[in-house]
C-alpha positions as CSV (number, residue, x, y, z in Angstrom):
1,X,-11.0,36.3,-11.7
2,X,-7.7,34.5,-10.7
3,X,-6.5,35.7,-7.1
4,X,-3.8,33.6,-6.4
5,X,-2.7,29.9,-5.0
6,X,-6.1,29.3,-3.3
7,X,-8.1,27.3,-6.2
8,X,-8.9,23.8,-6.7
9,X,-8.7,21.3,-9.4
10,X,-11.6,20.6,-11.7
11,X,-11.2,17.3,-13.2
12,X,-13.5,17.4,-16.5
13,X,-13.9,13.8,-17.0
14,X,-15.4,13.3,-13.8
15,X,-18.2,16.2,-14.0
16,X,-19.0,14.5,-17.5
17,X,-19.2,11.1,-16.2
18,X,-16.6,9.8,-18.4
19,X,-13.2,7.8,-19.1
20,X,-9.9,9.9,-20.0
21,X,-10.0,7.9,-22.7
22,X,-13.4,8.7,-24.2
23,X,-13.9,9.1,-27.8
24,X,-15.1,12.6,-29.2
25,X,-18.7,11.0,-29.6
26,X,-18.7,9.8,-25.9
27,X,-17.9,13.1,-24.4
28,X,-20.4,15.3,-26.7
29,X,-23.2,12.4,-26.1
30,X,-22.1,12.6,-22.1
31,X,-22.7,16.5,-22.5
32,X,-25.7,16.6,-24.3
33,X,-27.2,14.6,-22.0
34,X,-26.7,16.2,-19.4
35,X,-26.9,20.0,-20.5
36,X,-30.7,18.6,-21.4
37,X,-30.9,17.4,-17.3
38,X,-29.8,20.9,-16.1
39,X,-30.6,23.1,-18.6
40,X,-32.2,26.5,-17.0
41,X,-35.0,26.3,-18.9
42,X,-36.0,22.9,-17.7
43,X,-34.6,22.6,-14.0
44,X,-35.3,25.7,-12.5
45,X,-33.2,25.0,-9.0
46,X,-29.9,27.0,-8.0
47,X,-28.3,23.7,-8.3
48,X,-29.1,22.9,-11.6
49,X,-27.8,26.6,-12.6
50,X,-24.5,25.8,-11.3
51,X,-24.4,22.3,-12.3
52,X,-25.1,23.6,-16.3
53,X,-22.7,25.9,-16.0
54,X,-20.2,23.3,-14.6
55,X,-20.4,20.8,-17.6
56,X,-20.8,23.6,-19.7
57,X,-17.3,24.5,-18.7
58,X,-16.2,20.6,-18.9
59,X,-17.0,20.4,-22.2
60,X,-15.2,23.8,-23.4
61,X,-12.4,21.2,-22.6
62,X,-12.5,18.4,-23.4
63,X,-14.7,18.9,-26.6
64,X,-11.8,21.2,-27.6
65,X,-8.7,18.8,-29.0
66,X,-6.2,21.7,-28.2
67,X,-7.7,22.4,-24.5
68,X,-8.3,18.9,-24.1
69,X,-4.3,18.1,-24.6
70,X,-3.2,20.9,-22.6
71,X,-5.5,19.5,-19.6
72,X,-4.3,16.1,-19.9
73,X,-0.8,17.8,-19.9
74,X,-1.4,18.5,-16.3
75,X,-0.9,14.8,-15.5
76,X,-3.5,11.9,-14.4
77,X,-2.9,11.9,-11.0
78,X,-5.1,15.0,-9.8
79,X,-8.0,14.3,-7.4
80,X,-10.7,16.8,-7.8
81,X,-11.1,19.7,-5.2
82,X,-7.3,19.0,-4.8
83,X,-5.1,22.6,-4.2
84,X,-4.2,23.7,-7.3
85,X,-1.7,26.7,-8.4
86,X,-1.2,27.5,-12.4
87,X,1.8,27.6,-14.2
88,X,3.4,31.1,-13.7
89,X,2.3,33.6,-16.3
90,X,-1.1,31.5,-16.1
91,X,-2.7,33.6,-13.1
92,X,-4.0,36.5,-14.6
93,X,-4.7,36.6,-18.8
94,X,-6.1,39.4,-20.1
95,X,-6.8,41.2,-23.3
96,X,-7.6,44.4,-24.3
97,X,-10.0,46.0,-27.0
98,X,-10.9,49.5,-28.4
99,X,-14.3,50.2,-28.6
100,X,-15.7,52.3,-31.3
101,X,-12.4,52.7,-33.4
102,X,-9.2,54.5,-32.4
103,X,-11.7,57.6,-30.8
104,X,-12.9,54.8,-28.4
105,X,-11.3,53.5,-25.6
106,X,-9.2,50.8,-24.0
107,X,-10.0,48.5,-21.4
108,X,-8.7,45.5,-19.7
109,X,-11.2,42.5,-19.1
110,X,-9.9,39.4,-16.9
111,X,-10.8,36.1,-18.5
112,X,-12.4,35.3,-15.6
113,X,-14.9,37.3,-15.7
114,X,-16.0,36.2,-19.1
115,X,-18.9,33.4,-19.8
116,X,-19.7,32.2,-16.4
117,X,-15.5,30.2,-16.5
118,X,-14.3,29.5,-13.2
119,X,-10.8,30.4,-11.7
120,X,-9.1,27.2,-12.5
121,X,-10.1,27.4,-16.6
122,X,-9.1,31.1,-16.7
123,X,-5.6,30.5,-15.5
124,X,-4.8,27.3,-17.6
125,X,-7.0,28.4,-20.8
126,X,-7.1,32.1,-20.8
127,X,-4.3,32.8,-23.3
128,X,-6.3,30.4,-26.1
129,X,-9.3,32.3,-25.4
130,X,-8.3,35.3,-27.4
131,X,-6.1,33.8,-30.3
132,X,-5.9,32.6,-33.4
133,X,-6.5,28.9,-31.4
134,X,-10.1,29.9,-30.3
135,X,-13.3,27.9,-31.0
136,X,-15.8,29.9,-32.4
137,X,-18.3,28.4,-29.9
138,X,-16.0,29.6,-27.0
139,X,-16.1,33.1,-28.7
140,X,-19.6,33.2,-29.0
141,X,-20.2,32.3,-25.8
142,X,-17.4,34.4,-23.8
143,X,-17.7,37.8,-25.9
144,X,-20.9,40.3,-26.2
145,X,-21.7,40.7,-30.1
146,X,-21.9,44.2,-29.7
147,X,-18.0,44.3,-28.8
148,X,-15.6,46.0,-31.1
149,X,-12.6,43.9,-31.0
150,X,-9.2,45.8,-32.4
151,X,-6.7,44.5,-30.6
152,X,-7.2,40.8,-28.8
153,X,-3.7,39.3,-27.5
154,X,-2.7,37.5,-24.3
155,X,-0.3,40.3,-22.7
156,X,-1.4,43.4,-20.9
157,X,-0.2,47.1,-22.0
158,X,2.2,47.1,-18.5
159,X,4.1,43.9,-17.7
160,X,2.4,41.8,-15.2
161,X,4.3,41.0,-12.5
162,X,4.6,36.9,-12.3
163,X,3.5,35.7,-9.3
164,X,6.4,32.6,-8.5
165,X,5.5,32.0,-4.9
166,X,3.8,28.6,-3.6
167,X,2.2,27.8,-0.6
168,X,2.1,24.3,0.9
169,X,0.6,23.0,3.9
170,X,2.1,20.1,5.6
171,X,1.4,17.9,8.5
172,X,4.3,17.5,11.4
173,X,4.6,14.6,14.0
174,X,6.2,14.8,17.3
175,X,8.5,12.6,15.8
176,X,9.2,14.8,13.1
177,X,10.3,17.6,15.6
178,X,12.1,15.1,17.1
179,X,14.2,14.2,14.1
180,X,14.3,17.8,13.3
181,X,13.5,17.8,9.7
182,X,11.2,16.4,7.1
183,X,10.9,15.4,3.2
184,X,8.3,17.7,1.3
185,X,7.1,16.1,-2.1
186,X,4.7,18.4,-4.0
187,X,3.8,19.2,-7.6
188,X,5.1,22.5,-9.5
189,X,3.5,22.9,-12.5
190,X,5.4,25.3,-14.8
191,X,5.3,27.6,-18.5
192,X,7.9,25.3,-20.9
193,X,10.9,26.9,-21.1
194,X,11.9,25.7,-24.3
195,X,9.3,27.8,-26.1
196,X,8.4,29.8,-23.0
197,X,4.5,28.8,-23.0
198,X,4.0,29.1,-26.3
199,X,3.1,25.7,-26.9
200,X,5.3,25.6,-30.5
201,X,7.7,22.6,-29.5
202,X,8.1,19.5,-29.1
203,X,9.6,19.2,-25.2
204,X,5.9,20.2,-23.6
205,X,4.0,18.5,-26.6
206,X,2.3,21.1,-28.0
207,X,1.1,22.7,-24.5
208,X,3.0,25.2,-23.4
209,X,3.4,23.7,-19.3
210,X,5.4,21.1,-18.3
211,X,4.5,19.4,-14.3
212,X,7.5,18.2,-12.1
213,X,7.3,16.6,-9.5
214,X,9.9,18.1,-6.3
215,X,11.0,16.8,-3.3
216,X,13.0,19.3,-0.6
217,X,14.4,18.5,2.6
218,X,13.3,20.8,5.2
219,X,14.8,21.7,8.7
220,X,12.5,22.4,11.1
221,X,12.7,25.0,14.4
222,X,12.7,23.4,18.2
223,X,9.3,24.6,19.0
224,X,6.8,24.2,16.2
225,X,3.5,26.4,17.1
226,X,0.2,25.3,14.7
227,X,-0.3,27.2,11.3
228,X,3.7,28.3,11.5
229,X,5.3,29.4,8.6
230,X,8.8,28.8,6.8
231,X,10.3,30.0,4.0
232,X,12.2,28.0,1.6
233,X,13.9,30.4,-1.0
234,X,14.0,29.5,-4.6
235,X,12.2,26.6,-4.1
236,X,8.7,28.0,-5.9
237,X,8.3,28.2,-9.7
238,X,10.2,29.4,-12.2
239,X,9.6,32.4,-14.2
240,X,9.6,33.0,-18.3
241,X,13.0,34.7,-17.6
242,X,14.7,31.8,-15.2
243,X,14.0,33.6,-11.9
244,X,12.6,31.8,-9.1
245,X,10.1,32.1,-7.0
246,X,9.8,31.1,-2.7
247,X,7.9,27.7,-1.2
248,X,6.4,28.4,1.7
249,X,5.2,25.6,4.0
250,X,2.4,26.3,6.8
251,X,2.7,23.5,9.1
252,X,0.0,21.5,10.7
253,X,0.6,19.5,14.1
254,X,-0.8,16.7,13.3
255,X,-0.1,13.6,15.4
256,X,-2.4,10.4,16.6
257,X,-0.3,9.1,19.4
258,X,0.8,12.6,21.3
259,X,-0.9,16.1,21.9
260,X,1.6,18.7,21.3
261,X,1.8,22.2,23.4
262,X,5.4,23.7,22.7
263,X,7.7,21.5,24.0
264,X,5.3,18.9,26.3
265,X,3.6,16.2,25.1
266,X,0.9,14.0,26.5
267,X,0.0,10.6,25.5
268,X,-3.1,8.7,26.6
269,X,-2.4,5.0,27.7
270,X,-5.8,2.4,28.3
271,X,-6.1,1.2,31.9
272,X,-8.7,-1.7,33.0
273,X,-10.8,-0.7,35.6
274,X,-8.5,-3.4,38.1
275,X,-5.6,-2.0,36.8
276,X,-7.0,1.9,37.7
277,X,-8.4,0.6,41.3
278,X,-5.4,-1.2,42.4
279,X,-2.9,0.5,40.1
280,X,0.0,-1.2,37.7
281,X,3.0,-1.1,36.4
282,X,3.5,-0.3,32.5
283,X,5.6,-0.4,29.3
284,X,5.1,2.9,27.6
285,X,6.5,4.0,24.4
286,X,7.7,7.3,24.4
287,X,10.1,9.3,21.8
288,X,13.4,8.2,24.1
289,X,12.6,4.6,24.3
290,X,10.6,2.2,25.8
291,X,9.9,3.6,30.2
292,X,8.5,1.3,32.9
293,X,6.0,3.3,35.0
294,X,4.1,2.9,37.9
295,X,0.5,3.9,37.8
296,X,-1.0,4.7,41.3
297,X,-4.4,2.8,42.9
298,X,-7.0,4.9,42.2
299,X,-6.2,6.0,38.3
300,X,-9.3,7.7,37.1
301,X,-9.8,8.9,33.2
302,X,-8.2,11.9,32.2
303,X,-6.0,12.3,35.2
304,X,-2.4,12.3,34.1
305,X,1.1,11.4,35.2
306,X,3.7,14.1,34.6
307,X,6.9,12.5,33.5
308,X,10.2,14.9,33.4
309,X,12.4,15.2,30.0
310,X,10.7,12.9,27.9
311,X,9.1,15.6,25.4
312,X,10.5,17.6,22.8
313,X,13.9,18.9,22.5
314,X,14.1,23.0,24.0
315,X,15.8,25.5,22.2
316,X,18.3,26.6,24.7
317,X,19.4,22.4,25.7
318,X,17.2,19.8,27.7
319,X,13.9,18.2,26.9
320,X,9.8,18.9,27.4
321,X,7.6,16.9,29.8
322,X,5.6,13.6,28.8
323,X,1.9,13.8,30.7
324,X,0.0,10.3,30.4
325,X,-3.4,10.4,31.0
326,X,-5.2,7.8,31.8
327,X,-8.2,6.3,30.0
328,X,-10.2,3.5,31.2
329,X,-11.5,1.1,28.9
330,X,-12.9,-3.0,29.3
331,X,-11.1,-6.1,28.8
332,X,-11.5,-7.1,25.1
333,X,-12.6,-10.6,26.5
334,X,-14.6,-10.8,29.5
335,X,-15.1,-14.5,30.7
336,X,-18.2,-15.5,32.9
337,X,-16.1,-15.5,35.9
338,X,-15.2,-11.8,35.5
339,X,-18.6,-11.3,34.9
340,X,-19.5,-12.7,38.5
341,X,-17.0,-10.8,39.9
342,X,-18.2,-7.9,38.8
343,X,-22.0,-8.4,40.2
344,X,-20.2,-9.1,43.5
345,X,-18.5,-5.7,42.9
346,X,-21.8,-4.0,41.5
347,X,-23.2,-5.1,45.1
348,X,-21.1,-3.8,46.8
349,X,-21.5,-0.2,45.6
């Protein structure tokens, strides 16, 4: 069952070894082999359990033409495992059926739940599950035979709220605060609104989703703590009525040339072990510019030099500390006379 944003992608092709462009022949061969590797009653391992179930799922797909379309409607461009969040109106298909005539009794099943399908297929494919577009092997394999079906459609009995919010995380450099904003490209992936996820037009050929690819401009606060989160209003997907949902971005500090902690910074800077026993100066490049430092005799690893307003803007006017730490490393190139030198030194100790 379908509990929100938190899914990832499946790409088909992959799990059945094959090209996107693989004939109908090349996709049930790819299949058939390997449904006879992993079958249950030949590979009796948890793994193989899952992995059956997995091309099983595959092959629903992309040996369906209509399912197949819709999926490649998605775009090319998706890695598997990537984040993925459905179209709006996607997240949670459902049907209802009446048991035992109109004396039985109603009840709502999740697509989700049925035949083993995973997350991802029920929110892209769970509408074409219970229609007129069904396979009959889908059927057969999602539904128990001893099922009265009266009533199979795609909407429940109360209107199901569309979830229109997305969730983003994004990665933020010192120089990013610094700047004080940053450009977020993601994916939305939407229901048509031509024929409102139908699939009976020609603008979403036939699928019923349509994927654009946004960009937004964000502004960012002075003091950026990790897993913070902004709101962006009507920046999420749009609903089968024109409404629009919220993008929310949870930022990551994510930086390889500074730490960050609120407004200080600290950058590590390589000393030779001469240049940490009888100290040097140094160019160091910091977010104001390039600073000529001084760096004491007797520099040992991880001690640091506190240098005043050259961190991150405050809130209320002036700037975070910049800490270098020190980290001693060798020469690149060491010639034999260094070498001697060195014994001499070791000799000495």
């Amino acid at each position: 069952m379908y509990h929100g944003d938190n899914m990832k992608y499946k790409d088909y092709y992959e799990i059945l070894g094959v090209k996107r462009e693989a004939t109908e022949a090349e996709i049930k061969s790819a299949f058939r082999k390997l449904a006879r590797k992993y079958h249950p009653d030949v590979n009796k391992t948890k793994e193989a359990e899952d992995k059956f179930k997995e091309i099983n799922e595959a092959y629903e797909v992309l040996g369906d033409k209509e399912k197949r379309k819709r999926y490649d409607s998605l775009g090319a461009n998706w890695q598997g495992g990537a984040d993925f969040t459905p179209p709006p109106g996607y997240e949670n298909f459902g049907f209802n059926f009446n048991q035992g005539g109109t004396q039985g009794f109603t009840q709502n099943i999740n697509f989700g739940d049925l035949g083993g399908f995973s997350d991802f297929f029920s929110s892209i494919f769970g509408d074409m599950m219970g229609g007129a577009r069904s396979s009959s092997r889908a059927r057969s394999r999602s539904y128990s035979s001893n099922m009265g079906f009266e009533d199979i459609n795609t909407q429940h009995h109360s209107p199901v709220k569309e979830d229109l919010d997305l969730t983003r995380t994004v990665s933020v450099s010192a120089k990013d605060i610094m700047k004080g904003n940053i450009s977020v490209r993601f994916k939305v992936m939407d229901k048509c609104t031509a024929c409102s996820g139908s699939g009976y037009c020609t603008v979403c050929g036939g699928t019923g989703i349509r994927t654009e690819d946004k960009s937004v401009n964000v502004k960012l606060p002075k003091e950026i703590k990790e897993g913070q989160k902004i709101r962006l209003k009507n920046e999420g997907k749009t609903g089968s009525r024109g409404n629009k949902g919220d993008l929310y971005l949870i930022l990551n500090l994510n930086d390889s040339e500074y730490e960050i902690n609120g407004f200080d910074l600290t950058k590590e800077v390589e000393l030779t072990p001469a240049q940490a026993v009888l100290g040097t100066k140094l160019d160091v490049n910091t977010l104001h510019g390039n600073v000529n430092i001084n760096i004491p005799a007797g520099m040992n690893t991880g001690k640091a030099l506190r240098l005043k307003d050259l961190g991150l803007p405050k809130q209320n006017g002036g700037f975070g500390d910049l800490k270098i730490k020190a980290k001693i490393v060798l020469p690149k190139e060491i010639s034999p006379k260094q070498i001697e030198l060195y014994k001499q030194i070791m000799a000495l100790e």
